[in-house]
C-alpha positions in Angstrom: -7.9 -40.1 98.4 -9.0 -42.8 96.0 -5.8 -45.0 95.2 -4.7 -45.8 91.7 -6.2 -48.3 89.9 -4.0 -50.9 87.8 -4.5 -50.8 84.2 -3.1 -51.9 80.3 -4.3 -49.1 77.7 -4.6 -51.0 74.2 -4.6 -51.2 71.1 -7.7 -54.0 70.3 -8.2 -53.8 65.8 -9.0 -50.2 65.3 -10.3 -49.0 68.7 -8.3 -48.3 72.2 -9.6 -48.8 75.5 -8.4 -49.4 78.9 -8.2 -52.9 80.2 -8.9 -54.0 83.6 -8.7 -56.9 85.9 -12.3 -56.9 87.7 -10.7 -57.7 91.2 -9.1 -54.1 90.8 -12.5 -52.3 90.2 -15.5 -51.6 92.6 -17.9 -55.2 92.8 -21.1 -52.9 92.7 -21.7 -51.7 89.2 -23.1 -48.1 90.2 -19.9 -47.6 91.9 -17.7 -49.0 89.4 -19.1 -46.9 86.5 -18.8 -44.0 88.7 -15.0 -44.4 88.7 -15.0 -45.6 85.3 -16.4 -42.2 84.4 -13.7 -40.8 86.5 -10.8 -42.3 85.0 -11.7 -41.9 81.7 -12.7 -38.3 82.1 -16.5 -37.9 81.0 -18.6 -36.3 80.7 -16.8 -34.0 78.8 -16.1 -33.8 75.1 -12.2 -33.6 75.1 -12.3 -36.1 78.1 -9.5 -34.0 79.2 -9.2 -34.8 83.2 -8.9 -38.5 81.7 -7.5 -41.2 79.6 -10.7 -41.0 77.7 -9.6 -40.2 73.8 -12.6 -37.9 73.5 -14.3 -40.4 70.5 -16.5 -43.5 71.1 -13.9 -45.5 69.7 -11.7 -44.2 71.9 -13.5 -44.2 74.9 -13.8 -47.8 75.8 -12.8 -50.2 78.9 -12.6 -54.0 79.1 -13.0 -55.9 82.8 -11.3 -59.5 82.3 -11.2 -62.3 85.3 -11.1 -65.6 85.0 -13.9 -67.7 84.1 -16.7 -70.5 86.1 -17.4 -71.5 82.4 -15.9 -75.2 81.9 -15.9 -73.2 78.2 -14.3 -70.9 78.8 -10.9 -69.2 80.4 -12.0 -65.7 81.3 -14.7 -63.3 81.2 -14.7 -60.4 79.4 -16.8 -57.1 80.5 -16.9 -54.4 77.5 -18.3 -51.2 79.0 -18.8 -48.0 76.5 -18.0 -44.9 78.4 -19.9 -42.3 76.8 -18.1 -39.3 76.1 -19.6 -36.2 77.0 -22.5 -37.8 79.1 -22.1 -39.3 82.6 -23.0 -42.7 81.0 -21.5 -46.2 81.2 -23.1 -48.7 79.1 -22.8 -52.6 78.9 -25.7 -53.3 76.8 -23.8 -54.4 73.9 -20.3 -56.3 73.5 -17.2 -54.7 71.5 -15.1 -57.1 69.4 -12.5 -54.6 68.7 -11.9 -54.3 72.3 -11.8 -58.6 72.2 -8.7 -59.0 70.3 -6.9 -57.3 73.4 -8.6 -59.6 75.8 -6.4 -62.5 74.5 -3.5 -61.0 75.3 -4.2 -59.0 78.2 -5.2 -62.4 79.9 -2.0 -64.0 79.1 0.1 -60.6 80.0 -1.8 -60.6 83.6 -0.8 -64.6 84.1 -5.2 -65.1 83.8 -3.9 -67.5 81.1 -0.8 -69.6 80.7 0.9 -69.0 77.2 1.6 -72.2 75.1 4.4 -72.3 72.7 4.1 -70.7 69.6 0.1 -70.3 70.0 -2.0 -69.6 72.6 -5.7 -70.1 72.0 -7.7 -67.9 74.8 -11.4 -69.0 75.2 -13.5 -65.8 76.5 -17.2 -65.7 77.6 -18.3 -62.3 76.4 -20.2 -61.5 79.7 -22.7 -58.6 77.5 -24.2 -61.7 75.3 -22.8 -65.0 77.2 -21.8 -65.7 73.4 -18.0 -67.5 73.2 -14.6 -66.5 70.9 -11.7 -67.8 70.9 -9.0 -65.0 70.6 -5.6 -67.0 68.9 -2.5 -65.6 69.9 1.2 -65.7 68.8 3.3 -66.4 71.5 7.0 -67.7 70.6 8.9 -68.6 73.2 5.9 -68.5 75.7 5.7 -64.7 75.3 2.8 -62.1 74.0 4.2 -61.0 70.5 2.9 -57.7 69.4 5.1 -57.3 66.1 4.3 -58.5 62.8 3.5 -58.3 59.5 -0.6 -58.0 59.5 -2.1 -54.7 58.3 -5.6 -53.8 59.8 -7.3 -50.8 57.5 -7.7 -48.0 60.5 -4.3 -48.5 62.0 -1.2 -47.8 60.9 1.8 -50.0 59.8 1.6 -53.6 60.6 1.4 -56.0 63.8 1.1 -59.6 64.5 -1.9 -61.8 63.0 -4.4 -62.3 65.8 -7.5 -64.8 65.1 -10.3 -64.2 66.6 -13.2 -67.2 66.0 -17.2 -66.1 67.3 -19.3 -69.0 68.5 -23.2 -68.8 69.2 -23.1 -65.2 68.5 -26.0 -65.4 66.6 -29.1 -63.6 68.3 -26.6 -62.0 70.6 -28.6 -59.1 72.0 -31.9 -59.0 69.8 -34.1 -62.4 70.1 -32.4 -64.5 67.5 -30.6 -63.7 63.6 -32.9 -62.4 62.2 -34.7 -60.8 65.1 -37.9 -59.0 63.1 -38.1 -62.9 61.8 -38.0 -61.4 57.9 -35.3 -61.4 56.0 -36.5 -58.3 54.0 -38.6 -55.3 56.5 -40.1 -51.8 55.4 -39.3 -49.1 57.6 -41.0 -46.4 56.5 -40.9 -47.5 53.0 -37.3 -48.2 53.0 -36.4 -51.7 52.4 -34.1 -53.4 55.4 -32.3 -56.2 56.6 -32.3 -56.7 60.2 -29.4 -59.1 61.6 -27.6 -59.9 65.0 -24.7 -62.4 64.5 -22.6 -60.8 67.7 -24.1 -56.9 67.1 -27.7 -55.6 66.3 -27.1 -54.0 62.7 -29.7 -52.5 60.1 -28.6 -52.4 56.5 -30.0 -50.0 54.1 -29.0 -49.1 50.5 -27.1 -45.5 50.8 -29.1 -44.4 47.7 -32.7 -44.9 49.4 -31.5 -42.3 51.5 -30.2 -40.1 48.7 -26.8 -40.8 49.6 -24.2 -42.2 47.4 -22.9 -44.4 50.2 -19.1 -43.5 49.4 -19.4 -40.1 51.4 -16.5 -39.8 54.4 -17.7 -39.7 58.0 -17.5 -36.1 58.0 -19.8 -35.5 55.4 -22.6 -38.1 56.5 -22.4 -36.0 59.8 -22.6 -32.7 59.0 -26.1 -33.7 56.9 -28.4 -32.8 59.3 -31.3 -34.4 57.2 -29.7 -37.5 57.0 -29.0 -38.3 60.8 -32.1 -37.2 61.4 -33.7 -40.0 59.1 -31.3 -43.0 60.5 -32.5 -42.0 63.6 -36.1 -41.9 62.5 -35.2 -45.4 61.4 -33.4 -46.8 64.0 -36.0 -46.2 66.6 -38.6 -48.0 64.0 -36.4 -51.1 63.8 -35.4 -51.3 67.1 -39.5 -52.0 68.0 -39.2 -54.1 65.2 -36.1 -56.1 65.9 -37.4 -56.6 69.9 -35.2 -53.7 71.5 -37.6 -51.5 72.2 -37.5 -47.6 72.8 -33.9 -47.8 71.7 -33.7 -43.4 71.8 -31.1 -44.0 74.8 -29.5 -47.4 73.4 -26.3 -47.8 71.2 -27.6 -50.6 69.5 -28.8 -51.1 66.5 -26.3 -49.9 64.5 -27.4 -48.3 61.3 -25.5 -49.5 58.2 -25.9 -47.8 55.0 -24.6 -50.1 51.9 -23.5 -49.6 48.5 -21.6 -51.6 45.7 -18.1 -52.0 46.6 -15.4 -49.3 44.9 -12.2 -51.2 45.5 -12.7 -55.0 44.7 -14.6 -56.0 47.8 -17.8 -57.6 48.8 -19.6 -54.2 49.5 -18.8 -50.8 50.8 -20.3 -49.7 54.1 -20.9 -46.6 56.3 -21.6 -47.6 59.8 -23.7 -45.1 62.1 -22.9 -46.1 66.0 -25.4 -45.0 65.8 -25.0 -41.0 66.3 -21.4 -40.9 65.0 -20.1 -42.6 62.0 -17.6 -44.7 62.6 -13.9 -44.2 60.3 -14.2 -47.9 59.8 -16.3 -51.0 61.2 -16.8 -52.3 64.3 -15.4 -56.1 64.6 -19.0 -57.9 65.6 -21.0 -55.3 63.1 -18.3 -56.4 60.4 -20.0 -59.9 61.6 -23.2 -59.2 61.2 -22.7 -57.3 57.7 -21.0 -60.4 56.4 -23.8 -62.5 57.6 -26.1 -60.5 55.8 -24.0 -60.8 52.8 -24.5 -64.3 52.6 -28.2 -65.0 53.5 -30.3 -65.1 50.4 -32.7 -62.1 49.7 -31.1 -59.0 52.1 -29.9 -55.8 50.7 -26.7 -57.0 50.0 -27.1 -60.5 49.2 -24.0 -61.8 47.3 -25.5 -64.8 44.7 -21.4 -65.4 44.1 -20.2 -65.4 47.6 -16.3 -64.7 48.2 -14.9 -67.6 50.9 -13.7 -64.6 52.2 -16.1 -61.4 52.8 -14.0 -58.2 52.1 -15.9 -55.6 54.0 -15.3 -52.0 52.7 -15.0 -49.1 54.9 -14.2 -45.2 54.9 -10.2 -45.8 55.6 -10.0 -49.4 53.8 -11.6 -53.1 54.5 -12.0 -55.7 56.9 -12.1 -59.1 56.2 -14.6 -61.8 57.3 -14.9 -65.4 57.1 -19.0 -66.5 57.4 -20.6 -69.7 56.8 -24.3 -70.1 56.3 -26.3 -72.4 55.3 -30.3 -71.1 53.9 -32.7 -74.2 54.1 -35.9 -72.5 53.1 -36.7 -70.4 55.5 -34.0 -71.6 58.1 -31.1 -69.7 58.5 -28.3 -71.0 60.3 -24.7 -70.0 61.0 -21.8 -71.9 61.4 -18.1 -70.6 61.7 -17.7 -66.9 61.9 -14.6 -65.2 62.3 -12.2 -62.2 61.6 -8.1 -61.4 61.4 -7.7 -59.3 63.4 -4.3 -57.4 65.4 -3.8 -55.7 68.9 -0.8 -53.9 70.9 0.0 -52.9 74.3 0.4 -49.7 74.8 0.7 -48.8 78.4 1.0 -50.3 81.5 0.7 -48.7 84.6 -1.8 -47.3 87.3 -4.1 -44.5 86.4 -5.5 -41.7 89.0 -8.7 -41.2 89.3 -10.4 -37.6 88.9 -11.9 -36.6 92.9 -14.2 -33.8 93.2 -12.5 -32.7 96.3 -9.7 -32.0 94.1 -11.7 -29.4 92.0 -13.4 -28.1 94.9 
């Protein structure tokens, strides 16, 4: 019988995964994404026999220890368990999932809580990039409670910062990986960026899309995912992924003039689904794009703070770049973020021998 496995379910912006300490999973990957699939119940689309949620953003795990990085004070994992296919994927980093990792270290005694504040450096081990994930700890304890709304989640928890370092070029070869800041694909004009998450940005109307459809709608256009798709797989060639048909990355962002006071409005494709909101590294990457000179969303008045619309609100981001010709480079980038813990425990893995 395959014993329990020690795990924190959490709450990381506006995505849930399962955290874990790596001395508590299988060394070997291959074995460790076989229980990973086993615990979290795919491949199956309710993810039933698991803790799985039975969405992508729902469907997530994060393996934490501590760190050989003089940088850095633990290493964080982010694995995307695919839903209804027997895949586990590492190929790109999750900073949803990242705002748990600051308290999960500090929760599992990985890092010792400071008074009032407890920075927590992490080595994102996907990238190698570095954050530093801020933490409110009064009285040398993890406070979850607060007063900070995050658009996606409901009511209100405590302010967590979370500041990205180096995360430009993070999985494609550099920030602007096709080295343009402007590409066709396919006779639709692009911006291709990676500060922390591969993303393509597209106007929603040269796709004959208003851009302020809801998730639901985008999906059931048959037409339409078929397109991004047909895009995607030109711009990951382009942007230095490859054959990206079996890859989550890039992401496909289509863009549109903001409806509610922000920066922009955005619908995210990741990549299949769309997601209800923004991912926490492609809200990064969006802002980015925001601010270089001559992308598809370029801001010549540019907020000090990026408000990023989504389908259920906004997400704010805080980007620095500085365009010397054409040399782009980034300096601070970072997000507000919140998290909560939701369960601790053990969790059972699923055994064939029990279905046999």
């Amino acid at each position: 019988m395959t014993a329990p496995v020690p795990v924190l379910v959490m709450r990381g912006g506006t995505s849930k995964g399962a955290y874990f300490r790596a001395e508590d999973l299988p060394a070997d990957p291959a074995e460790r994404d076989r229980l990973l699939l086993a615990i979290m119940g795919s491949p199956d689309p309710r993810q039933i026999d698991g803790i799985g949620g039975g969405h992508p953003l729902t469907s997530k795990v994060a393996v934490i220890s501590p760190s050989d990085d003089p940088e850095a004070d633990v290493d964080y994992l982010f694995l995307q368990v695919q839903v209804d296919k027997p895949i586990v994927s590492a190929e790109q980093p999750c900073g949803n999932i990242l705002a748990g990792v600051g308290p999960f270290a500090i929760e599992r005694g990985l890092v010792k809580a400071h008074d009032q504040k407890t920075p927590v450096r992490v080595r994102m081990v996907n990238t190698g990039a570095l954050a530093v994930v801020t933490v409110p700890t009064p009285d040398g304890r993890v406070r979850y409670t607060g007063d900070t709304a995050l658009s996606g989640v409901p009511g209100t928890a405590a302010r967590l910062e979370v500041e990205f370092r180096d995360t430009a070029g993070s999985v494609a070869p550099g920030l602007l990986p096709t080295g343009r800041v402007l590409d066709d694909l396919d006779g639709v004009p692009a911006t291709c960026v990676d500060n922390g998450m591969p993303v393509v940005l597209m106007n929603a109307g040269d796709l004959g899309v208003s851009g302020y459809e809801s998730p639901a709608q985008l999906e059931a256009d048959g037409e339409l995912r078929r397109r991004v798709e047909e895009l995607r797989l030109i711009a990951g060639r382009l942007m230095g992924l490859g054959d990206v048909a079996a890859a989550t990355v890039p992401k496909m962002c289509l863009v549109a003039p903001p409806a509610h006071g922000g920066a922009l409005s955005t619908r995210m494709f990741i990549p299949h689904r769309v997601h209800a909101s923004i991912g926490v590294l492609a809200a990064v990457s969006v802002g980015t794009a925001v601010a270089v000179p001559g992308s598809v969303c370029f801001l010549n008045d540019l907020p000090e703070t990026i408000r990023i619309e989504h389908p259920t609100g906004f997400y704010d981001v805080v980007i620095d770049v500085e365009a010397a010709g054409d040399r782009i480079t980034v300096g601070r980038s970072a997000v507000v973020s919140t998290a909560r813990l939701l369960l601790e425990g053990q969790v059972h893995p699923r055994q064939e021998s029990d279905h046999d």
